[in-house]
C-alpha positions in Angstrom: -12.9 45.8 59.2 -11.3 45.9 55.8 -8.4 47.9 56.7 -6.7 45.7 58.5 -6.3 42.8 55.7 -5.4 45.3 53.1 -2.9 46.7 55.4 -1.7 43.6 55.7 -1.8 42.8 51.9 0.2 46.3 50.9 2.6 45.4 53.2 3.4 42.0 52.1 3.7 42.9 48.3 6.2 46.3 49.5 8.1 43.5 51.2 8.3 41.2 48.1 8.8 44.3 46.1 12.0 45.0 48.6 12.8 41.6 48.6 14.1 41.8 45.0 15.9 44.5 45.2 19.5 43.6 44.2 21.6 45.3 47.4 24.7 45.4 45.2 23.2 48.1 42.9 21.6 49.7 45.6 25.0 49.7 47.8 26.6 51.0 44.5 24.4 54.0 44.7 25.3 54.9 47.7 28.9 54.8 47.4 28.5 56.9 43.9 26.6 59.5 46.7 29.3 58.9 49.2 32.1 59.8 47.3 30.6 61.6 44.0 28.7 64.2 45.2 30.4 67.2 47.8 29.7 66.4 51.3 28.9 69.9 52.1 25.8 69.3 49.7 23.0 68.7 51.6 19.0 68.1 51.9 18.7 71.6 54.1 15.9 70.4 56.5 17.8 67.9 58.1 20.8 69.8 58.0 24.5 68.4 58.2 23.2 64.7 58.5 21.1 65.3 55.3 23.5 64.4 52.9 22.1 62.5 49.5 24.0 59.6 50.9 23.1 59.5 54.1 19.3 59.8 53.2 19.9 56.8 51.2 21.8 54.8 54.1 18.2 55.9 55.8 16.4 54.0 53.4 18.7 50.8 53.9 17.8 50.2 57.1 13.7 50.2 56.4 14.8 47.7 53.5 17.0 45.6 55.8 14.3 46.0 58.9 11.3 44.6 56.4 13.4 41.7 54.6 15.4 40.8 57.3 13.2 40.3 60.5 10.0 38.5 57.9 10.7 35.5 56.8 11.6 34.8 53.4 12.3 38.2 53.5 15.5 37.2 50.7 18.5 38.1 53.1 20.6 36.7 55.2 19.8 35.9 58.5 21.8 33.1 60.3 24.4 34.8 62.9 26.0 37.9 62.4 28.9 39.6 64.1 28.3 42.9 62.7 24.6 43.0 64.1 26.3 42.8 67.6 28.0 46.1 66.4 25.6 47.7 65.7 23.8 46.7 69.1 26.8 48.5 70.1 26.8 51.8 68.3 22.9 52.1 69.3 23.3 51.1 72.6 26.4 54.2 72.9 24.0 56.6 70.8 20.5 55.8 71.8 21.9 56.0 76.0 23.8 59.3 75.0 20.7 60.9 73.5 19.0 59.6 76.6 21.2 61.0 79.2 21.2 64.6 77.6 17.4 64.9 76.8 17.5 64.8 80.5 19.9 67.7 80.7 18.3 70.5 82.7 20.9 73.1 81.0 20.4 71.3 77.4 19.6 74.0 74.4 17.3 74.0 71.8 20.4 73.8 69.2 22.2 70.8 71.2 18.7 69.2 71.0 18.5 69.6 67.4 21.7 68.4 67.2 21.1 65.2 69.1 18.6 64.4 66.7 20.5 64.5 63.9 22.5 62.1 65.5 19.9 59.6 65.6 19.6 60.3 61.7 23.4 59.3 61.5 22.8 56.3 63.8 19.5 55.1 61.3 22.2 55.5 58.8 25.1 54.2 59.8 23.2 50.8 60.8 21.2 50.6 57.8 24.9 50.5 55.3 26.0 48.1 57.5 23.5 45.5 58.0 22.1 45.9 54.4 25.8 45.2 53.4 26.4 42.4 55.7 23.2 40.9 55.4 22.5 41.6 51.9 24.4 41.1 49.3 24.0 37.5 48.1 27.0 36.1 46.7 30.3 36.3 45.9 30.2 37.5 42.9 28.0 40.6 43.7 30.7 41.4 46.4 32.9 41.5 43.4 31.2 43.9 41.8 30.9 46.3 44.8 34.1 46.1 45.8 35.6 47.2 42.0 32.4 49.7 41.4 33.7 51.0 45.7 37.5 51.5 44.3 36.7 52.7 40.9 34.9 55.4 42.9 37.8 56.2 45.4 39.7 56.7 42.1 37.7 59.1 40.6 37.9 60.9 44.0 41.6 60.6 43.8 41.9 62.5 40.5 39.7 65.0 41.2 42.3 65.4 44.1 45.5 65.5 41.8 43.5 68.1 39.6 43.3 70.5 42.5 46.3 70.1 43.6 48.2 70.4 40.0 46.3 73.2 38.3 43.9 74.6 41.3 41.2 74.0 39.8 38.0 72.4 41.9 35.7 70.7 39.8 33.8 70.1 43.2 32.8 73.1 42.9 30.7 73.3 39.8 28.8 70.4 41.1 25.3 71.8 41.8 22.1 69.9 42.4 18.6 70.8 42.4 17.1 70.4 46.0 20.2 70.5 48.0 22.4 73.4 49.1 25.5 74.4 50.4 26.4 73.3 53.9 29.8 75.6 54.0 32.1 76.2 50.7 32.3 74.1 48.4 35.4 75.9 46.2 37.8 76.2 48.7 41.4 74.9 48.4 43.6 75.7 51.0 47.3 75.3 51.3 50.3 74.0 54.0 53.6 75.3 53.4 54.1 75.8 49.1 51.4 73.0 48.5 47.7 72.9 47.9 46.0 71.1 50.1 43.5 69.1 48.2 39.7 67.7 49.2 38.3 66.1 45.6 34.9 66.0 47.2 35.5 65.6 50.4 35.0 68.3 53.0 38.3 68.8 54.3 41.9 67.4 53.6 42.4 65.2 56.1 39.1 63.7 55.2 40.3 63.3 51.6 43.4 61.3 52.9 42.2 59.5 55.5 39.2 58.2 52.9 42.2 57.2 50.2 44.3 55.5 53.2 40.9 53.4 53.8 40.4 52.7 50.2 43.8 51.7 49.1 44.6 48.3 50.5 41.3 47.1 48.0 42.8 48.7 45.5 45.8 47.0 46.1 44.2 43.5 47.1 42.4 43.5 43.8 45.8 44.4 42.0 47.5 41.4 43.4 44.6 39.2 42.0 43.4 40.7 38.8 44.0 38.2 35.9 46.6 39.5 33.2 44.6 41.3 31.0 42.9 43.6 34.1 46.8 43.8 35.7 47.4 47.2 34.3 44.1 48.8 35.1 43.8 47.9 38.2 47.7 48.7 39.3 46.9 51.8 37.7 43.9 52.1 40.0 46.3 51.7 43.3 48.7 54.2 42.2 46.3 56.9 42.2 45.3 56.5 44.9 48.4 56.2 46.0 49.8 59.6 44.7 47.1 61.3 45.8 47.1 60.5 49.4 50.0 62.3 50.2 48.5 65.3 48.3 46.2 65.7 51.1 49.2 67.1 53.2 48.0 65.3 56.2 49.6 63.7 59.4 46.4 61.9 59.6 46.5 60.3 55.9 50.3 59.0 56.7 49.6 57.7 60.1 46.6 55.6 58.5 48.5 54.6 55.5 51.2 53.2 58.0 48.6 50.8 60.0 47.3 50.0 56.5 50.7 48.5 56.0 50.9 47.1 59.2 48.0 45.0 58.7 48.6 44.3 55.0 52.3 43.7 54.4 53.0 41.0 57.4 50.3 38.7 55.9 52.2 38.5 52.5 54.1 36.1 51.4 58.2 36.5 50.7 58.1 37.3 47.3 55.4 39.8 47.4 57.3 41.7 50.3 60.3 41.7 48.4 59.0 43.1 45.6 57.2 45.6 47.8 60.6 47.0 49.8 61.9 47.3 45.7 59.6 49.1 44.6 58.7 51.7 47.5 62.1 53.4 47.3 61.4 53.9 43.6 57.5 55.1 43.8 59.4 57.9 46.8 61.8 59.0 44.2 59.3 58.9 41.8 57.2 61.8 43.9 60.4 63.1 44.7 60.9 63.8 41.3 58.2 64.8 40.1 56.7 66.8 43.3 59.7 68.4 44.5 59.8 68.9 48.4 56.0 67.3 48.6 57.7 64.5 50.9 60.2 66.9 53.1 57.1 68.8 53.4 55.4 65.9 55.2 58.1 64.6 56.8 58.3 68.2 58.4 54.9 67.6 59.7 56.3 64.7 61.8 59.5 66.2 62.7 58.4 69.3 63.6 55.0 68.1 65.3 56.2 69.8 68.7 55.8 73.4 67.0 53.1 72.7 64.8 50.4 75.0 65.6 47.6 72.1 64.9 49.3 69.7 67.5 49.1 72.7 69.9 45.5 72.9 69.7 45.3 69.2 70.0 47.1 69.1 72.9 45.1 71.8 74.8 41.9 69.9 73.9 42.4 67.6 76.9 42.4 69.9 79.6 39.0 71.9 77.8 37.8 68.8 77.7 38.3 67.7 80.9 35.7 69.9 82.9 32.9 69.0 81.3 34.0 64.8 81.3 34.2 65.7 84.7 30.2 66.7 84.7 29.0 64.2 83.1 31.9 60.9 83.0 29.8 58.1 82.3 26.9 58.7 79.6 27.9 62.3 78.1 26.7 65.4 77.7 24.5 64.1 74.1 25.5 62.6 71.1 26.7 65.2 68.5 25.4 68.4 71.7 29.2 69.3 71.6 28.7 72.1 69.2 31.8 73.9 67.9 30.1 77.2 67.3 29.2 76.6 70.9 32.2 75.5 72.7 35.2 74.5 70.8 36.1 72.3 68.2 38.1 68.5 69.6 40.2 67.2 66.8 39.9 63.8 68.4 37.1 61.9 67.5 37.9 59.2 71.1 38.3 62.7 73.2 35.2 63.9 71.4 33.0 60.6 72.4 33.9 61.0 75.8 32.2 64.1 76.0 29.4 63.0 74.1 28.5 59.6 75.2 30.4 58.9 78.2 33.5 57.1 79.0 30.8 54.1 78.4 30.3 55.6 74.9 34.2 55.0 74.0 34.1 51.9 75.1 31.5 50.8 73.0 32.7 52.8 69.9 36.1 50.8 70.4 33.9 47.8 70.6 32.6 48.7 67.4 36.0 48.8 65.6 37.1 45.7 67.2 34.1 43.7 66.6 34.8 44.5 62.4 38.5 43.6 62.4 38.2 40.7 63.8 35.2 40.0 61.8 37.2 40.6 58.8 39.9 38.4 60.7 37.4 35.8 60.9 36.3 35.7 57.5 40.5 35.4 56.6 40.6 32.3 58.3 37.3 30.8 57.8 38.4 30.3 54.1 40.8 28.9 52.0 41.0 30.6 49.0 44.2 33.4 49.5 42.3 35.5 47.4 40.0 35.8 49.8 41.9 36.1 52.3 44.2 38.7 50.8 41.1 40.7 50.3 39.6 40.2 54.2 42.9 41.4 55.2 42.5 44.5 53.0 39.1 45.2 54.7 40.2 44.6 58.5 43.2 47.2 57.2 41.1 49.7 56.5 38.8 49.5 59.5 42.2 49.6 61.3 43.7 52.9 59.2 39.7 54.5 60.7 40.4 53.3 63.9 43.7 54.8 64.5 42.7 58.1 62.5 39.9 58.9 64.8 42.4 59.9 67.9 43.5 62.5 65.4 40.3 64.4 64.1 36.5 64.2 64.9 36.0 61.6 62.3 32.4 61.0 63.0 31.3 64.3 62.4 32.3 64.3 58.4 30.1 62.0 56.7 32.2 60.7 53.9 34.5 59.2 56.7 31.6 57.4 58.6 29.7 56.7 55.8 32.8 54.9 54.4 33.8 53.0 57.7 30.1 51.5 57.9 30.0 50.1 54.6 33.7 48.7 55.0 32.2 46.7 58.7 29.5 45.7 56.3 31.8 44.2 53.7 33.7 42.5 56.1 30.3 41.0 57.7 29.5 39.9 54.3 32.7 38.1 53.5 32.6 36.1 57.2 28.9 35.3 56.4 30.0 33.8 52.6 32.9 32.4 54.2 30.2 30.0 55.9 28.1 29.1 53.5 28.3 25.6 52.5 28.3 25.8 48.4 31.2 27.9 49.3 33.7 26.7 46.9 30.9 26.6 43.9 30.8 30.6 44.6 34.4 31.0 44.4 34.9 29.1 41.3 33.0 31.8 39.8 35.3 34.6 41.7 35.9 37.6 39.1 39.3 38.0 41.2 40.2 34.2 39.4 42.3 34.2 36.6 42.5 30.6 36.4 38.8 28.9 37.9 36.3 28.2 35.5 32.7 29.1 36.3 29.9 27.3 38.0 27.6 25.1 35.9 24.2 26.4 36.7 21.7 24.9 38.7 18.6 23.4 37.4 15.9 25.6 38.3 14.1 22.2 39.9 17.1 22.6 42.5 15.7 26.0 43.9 13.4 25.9 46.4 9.8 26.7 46.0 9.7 29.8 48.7 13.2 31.3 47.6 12.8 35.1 46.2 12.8 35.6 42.5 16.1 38.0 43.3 17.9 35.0 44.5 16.7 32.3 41.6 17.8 35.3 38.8 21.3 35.1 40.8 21.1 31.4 41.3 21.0 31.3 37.4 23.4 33.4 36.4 26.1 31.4 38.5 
């Protein structure tokens, strides 16, 4: 008769324990595991989906299932845009896994492989909602935001190391408990040129990553006050130079939506100095990376030869006969095994066979739901900081969405893992776009040069029921 109340008991003090937890910090773990530590490292019993990372992103969504649907739980959780996302992405998964558990010509390691992609799902959803839900204020988006780009620049020197003296310092990373999931030192090479990962697990993951990454880098530039100008401009640019490193079509294509959602939202003068100071950055690589840039623009003009696009192209009709089996659910999410079948550099083309034309649908759904969250969150506030910086997010949830017709973007996890958190952001700015002591929040923005910061609350003003997490952060506002 006991157990029941002290059941009860353990599981309200886990959830107040939980409840303090400050999702910022936590968040900034992950993203140090995200883009830190090799992908191909991995915990071996749940093989590729057993990341460090992703076992963390695991963990998110228990915290966000135990604060978020108890009350006083210390999150957020009035409506949410990104929650109907993530309906989404279960609903394409959870059917897919569905409709090829019932499979009579399903294999034990397309099985196996269908479970890892509900790992991936738990995951994916967990970095979202714990972002979008989670993090409290304005100020501790702030924080994850610079602690996110200061990470994508450490991946983007490791990159310019590789690809200026070979040398892979990815691959002296070695962790107790995890092995290697592939190789871990290889640096391969397009035309005269290394083609560089950091810690990444391929090139065009490296590059598509940066092309995600760089319009915050670029957003916080703009707003940085004068004594942070420098830093973070220096921040940008490496990011910058090292995209094109990667040697990718993929990495230029997304860079080029990132400017299509970024650039038109400017003002004049920013443009202006934009177009001035392009042609002199391109001479700049010119310079001092000599035929880098006719290198890649070989890569466009020459896509009709290029082996790669070949393969592409002949993905469609190997693709076709078994769409044509199994057209509206999918064969099983993540069953289309490459060392079974083929590989499909086409994440869309890939889905299809996976989960269905249903499955696309709902993984576009997914994509759209974020930018126009992030669009949402633009106009819901007034502050062109902010804005600038929703803008930044919906870009690089547009670069993703574009990149994923050109390789199987799901199926490397600093790519997913990285498009999750970036919905989550831009769930978190539409929900602090709402709140009503907006403007007290943004007074305190790190981003403002010129707004002095908040008078604190007297601790009176908190209410009695409101977490101890949220009263610390209260105060320091």
């Amino acid at each position: 008769m006991l157990g029941l109340p002290v059941g009860i008991a353990r599981f309200a003090l886990a959830r107040r324990y939980l409840s303090r937890v400050d999702v910022t910090s936590l968040l900034s773990l992950y993203v140090l595991l995200l883009l830190g530590i090799p992908s191909q490292l991995i915990f071996g019993p749940l093989g590729a989906a057993g990341t460090p990372a992703n076992l963390l992103g695991m963990l998110c969504l228990l915290w966000w299932i135990l604060v978020v649907m108890l009350p006083f739980g210390g999150a957020a959780t009035g409506p949410q845009p990104i929650r109907i996302a993530m309906v989404f992405l279960a609903t394409m998964v959870l059917g897919s896994y569905a409709a090829g558990a019932l499979r009579a010509d399903i294999v034990p390691e397309e099985l196996r492989a269908a479970d890892r992609g509900l790992l991936l799902l738990v995951t994916w959803a967990g970095v979202a909602l714990i972002t979008a839900d989670g993090v409290r204020s304005w100020r501790r988006l702030d924080v994850l935001i610079g602690r996110l780009v200061a990470m994508g620049v450490f991946l983007a020197v490791l990159g310019i190391l590789q690809f200026s003296i070979g040398l892979n310092i990815a691959g002296y990373i070695h962790i107790p408990g995890l092995r290697v999931n592939g190789t871990l030192d290889l640096i391969s090479a397009r035309s005269i040129f290394r083609r560089i990962t950091g810690t990444a697990s391929h090139p065009i993951e490296f590059g598509v990553v940066l092309a995600m990454l760089l319009p915050l880098a670029i957003s916080r530039a703009f707003a940085a006050p004068a004594k942070l100008k420098v830093r973070r401009w220096l921040a940008a640019a490496s990011i910058g130079v090292a995209l094109p490193m990667s040697v990718s079509r993929s990495a230029i294509l997304a860079i080029a939506v990132v400017a299509v959602f970024i650039i038109p939202s400017w003002d004049r003068r920013r443009r202006l100095a934009t177009f001035k100071v392009m042609p002199l950055f391109l001479v700049g690589m010119r310079v001092a990376i000599p035929g880098l840039l006719g290198t890649i623009t070989s890569l466009f003009t020459g896509i009709s030869n290029d082996p790669s696009t070949k393969g592409r192209t002949e993905d469609y009709a190997a693709a076709a006969k078994y769409i044509a089996v199994h057209p509206l659910f999918g064969r099983g999410f993540r069953t289309f095994i490459p060392s079974l079948y083929r590989f499909l550099d086409n994440q869309y083309l890939m889905t299809i066979v996976d989960a269905g034309l249903i499955g696309l649908v709902l993984l576009l759904l997914v994509f759209l739901v974020g930018i126009f969250t992030a669009r949402g969150a633009r106009r819901r506030n007034e502050d062109p900081i902010y804005k600038d910086l929703a803008q930044a997010i919906a870009a690089g949830i547009g670069a993703a969405m574009v990149s994923f017709a050109t390789f199987d973007a799901l199926s490397f996890p600093m790519c997913g893992g990285l498009l999750f958190l970036l919905l989550g952001l831009a769930g978190a700015m539409w929900r602090l776009s709402g709140q009503p002591d907006d403007r007290i929040e943004k007074n305190d923005h790190k981003f403002h040069a010129s707004a002095a910061p908040a008078p604190a609350p007297a601790p009176a003003a908190l209410p009695a029921a409101q977490p101890l997490a949220d009263q610390m952060i209260g105060a320091a506002h």
